[in-house]
C-alpha positions in Angstrom: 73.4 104.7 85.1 76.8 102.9 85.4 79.5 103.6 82.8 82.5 101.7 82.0 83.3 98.3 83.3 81.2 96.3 85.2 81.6 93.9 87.9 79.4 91.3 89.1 80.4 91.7 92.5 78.3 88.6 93.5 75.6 86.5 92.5 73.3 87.0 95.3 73.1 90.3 97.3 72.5 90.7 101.2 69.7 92.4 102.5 70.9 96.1 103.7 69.4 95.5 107.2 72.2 93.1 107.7 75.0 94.5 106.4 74.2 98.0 108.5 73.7 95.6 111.4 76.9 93.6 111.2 79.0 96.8 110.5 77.9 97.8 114.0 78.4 94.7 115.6 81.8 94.8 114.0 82.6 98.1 115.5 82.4 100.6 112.5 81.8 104.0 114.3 82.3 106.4 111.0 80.1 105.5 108.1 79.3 106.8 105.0 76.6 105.0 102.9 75.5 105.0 99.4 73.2 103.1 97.5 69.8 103.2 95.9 66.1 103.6 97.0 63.5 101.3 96.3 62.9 103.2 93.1 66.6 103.1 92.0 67.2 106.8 93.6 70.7 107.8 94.5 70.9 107.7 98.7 74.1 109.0 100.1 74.7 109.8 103.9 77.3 110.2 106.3 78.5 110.5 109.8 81.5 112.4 108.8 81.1 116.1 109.5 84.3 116.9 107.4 83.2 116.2 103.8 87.1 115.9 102.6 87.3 113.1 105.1 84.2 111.2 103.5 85.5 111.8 100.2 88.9 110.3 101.4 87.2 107.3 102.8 84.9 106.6 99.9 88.1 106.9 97.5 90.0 104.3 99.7 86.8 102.5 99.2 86.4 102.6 95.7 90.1 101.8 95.4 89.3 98.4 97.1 86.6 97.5 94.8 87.9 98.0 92.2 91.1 95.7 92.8 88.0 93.1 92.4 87.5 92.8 96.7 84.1 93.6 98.4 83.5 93.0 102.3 79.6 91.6 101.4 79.7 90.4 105.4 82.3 90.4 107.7 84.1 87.2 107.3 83.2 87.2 103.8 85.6 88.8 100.9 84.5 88.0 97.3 87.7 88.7 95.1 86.4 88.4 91.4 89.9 88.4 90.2 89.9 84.7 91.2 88.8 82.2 88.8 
């Protein structure tokens, strides 16, 4: 359950499949991944072996969200500060 503010982040979301697959075409080589399960279940995985550098990287992350930016593709930055 989400708490606090919410952001639309956009209107339409892509399928996971792509987003994993352009991430690699893209050159990410560290990843850390969470999201939900077909039946809404919290899925978190990594390829960070240190778990201080995952949480570092998912702060950063969370950080850029919430400024109102989210990569949905590369080439693609939704900013829902703008009007």
């Amino acid at each position: 359950m989400l708490y606090g503010e919410r952001r639309d982040l956009h209107p339409s979301k892509a399928p996971a499949e792509r987003v994993l697959k352009m991430a690699i075409e893209n050159g990410v080589t560290d990843v850390i991944l969470v999201g939900t399960d077909r039946s809404g279940e919290l899925y978190v995985a990594g390829s960070y072996e240190d778990c201080d550098k995952a949480v570092g990287v998912l702060m950063r992350g969370v950080s850029y969200i919430s400024g109102g930016r989210c990569g949905m593709v590369p080439g693609h930055i939704r900013d829902t500060n703008e009007q």
